[in-house]
C-alpha positions in Angstrom: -4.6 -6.5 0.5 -8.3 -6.2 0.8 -8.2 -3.8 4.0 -5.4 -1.8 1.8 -7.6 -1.7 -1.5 -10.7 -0.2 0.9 -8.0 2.3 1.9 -7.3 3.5 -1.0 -10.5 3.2 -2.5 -10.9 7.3 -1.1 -8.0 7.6 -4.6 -10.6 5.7 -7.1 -11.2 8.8 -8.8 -8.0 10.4 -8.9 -7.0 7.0 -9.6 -9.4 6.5 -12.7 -8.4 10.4 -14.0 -4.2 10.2 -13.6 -3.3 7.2 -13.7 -5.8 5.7 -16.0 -7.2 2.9 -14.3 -11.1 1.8 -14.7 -13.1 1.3 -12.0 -12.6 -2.5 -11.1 -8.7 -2.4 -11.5 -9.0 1.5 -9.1 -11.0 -0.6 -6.4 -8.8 -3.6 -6.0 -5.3 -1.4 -7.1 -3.1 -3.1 -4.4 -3.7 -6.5 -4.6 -3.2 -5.5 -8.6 0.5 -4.4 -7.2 0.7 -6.7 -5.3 -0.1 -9.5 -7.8 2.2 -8.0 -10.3 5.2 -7.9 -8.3 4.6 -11.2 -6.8 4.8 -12.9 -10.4 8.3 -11.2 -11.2 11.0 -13.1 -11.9 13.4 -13.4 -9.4 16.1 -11.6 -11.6 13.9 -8.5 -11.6 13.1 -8.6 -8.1 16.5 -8.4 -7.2 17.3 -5.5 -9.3 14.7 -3.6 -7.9 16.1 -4.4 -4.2 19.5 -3.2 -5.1 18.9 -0.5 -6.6 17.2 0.6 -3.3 18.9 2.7 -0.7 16.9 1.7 2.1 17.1 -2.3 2.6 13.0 -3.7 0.9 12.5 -5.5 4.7 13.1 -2.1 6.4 10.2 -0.1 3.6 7.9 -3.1 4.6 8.6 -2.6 8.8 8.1 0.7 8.1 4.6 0.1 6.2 3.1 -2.3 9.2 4.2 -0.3 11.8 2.4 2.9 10.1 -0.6 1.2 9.1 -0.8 -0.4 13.1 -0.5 2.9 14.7 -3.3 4.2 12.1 -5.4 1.0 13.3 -4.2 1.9 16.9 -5.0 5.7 17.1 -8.7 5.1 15.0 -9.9 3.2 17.9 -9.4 5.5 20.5 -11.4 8.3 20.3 -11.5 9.3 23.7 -7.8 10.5 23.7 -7.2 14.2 22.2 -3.8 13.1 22.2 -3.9 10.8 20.0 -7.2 11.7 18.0 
């Protein structure tokens, strides 16, 4: 969650101002999340995954697959087609 919290840290601000975090919670926001869902119960978990259309494995593919492209396409910088 570290490499996502650094991510988002470019959000601390609008972070801090909308949604009313302070500074430690807006630099270290996902592995908040994360933490927080992790320590659901299992009853709650499984009302959040049906309740949603699109299967919870497929959102997380979906979510390492974008982020590995992003990785991917920041390293090449010699590429116009991909820069």
């Amino acid at each position: 969650m570290q490499h996502l919290d650094r991510q988002l840290a470019a959000f601390d601000a609008e972070l801090q101002r909308s949604v009313g975090l302070n500074t430690d919670e807006s630099h270290k926001v996902a592995t908040l999340v994360s933490a927080d869902v992790r320590f659901l119960p299992k009853d709650v978990k499984a009302e959040i995954e049906a309740a949603s259309p699109v299967p919870l494995p497929a959102r997380r593919n979906e979510l390492v697959a974008f982020q590995a492209w992003n990785d991917l396409a920041r390293s090449i910088k010699s590429n116009p087609a991909v820069t």
